[in-house]
C-alpha positions in Angstrom: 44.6 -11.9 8.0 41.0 -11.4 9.4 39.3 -13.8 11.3 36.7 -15.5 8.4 34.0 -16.3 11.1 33.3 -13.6 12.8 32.5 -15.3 15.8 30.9 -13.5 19.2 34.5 -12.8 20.1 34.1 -9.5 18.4 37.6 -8.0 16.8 38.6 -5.4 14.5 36.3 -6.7 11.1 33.4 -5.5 13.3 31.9 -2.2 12.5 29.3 -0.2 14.3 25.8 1.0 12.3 23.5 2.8 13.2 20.5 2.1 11.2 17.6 4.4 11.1 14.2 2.3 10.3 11.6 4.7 9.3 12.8 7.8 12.2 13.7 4.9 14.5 16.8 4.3 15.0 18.7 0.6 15.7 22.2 -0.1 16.6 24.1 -2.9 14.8 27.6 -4.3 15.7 28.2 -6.7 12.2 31.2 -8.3 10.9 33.0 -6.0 7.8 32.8 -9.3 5.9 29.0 -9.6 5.7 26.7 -8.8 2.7 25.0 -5.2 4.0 21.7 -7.3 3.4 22.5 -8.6 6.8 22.5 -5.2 8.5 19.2 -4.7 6.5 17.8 -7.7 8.0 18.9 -7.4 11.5 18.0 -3.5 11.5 14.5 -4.9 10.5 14.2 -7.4 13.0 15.5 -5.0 15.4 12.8 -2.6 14.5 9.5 -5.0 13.9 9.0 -5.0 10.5 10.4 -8.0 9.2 7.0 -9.5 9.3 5.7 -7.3 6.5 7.7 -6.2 3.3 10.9 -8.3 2.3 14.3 -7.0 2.7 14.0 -7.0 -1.6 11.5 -3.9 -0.9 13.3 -1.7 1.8 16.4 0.4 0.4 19.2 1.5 2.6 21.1 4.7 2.0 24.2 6.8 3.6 23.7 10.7 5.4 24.8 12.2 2.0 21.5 10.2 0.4 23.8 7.7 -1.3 22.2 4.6 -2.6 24.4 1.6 -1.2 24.0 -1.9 -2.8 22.8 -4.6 -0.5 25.0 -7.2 -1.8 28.2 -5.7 -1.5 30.6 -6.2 1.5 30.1 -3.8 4.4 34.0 -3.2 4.7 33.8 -2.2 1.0 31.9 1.1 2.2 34.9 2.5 3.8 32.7 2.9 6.8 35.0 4.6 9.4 34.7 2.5 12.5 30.9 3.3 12.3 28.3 5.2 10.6 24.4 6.3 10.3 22.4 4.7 7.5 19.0 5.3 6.7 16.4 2.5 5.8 13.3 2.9 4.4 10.6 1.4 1.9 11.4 1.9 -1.9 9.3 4.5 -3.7 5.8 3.0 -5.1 5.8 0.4 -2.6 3.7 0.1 0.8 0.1 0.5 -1.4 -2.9 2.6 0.0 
C-alpha cells in the first residue's frame, strides 16, 4: 500500500517535474497522489507569479503539447519517475 500522507519522508509516490513557467524552468518533487493543480501552484510560487493570474488561468501541458487536466492525480499520467511540463497562460488571457 502507499503511504496516504506523503509526509517530508519522501518514498516511492514521489515524482520529479520539471515545470517550465513561461521559458523558466522550476523543479518539483510532489507526491503521485496529489491533484496536478498542486504542481501548478507550487511551480507558480516557485516562479513569482502566483500574485497575478489564478491557477484557473494558467494551462499546463506535456513535451508532445498534450493538454493535461489539473484535477486529475499526478500518478494517473504515467509519468516515468519524472518528466518536463510546460506552463503557461491560456490563449486570450493576460489583456493588453
Amino acid at each position: 500500500m502507499s503511504n496516504e500522507h506523503g509526509n517530508a519522508q519522501g518514498g516511492a509516490d514521489k515524482v520529479k517535474l520539471t515545470i517550465v513557467v513561461n521559458g523558466t524552468p522550476t523543479e518539483i518533487d510532489q507526491n503521485a497522489n496529489s491533484p496536478l493543480r498542486a504542481v501548478i501552484e507550487r511551480a507558480l510560487a516557485a516562479t513569482g507569479n502566483d500574485a497575478g493570474q489564478p491557477v484557473a488561468n494558467w494551462e499546463l501541458r506535456d513535451e508532445q503539447g498534450v493538454l493535461l487536466e489539473p484535477d486529475r492525480k499526478i500518478g494517473s499520467f504515467g509519468f516515468a519517475g519524472s518528466a518536463t511540463l510546460f506552463l503557461s497562460l491560456k490563449a486570450g488571457v493576460g489583456g493588453c
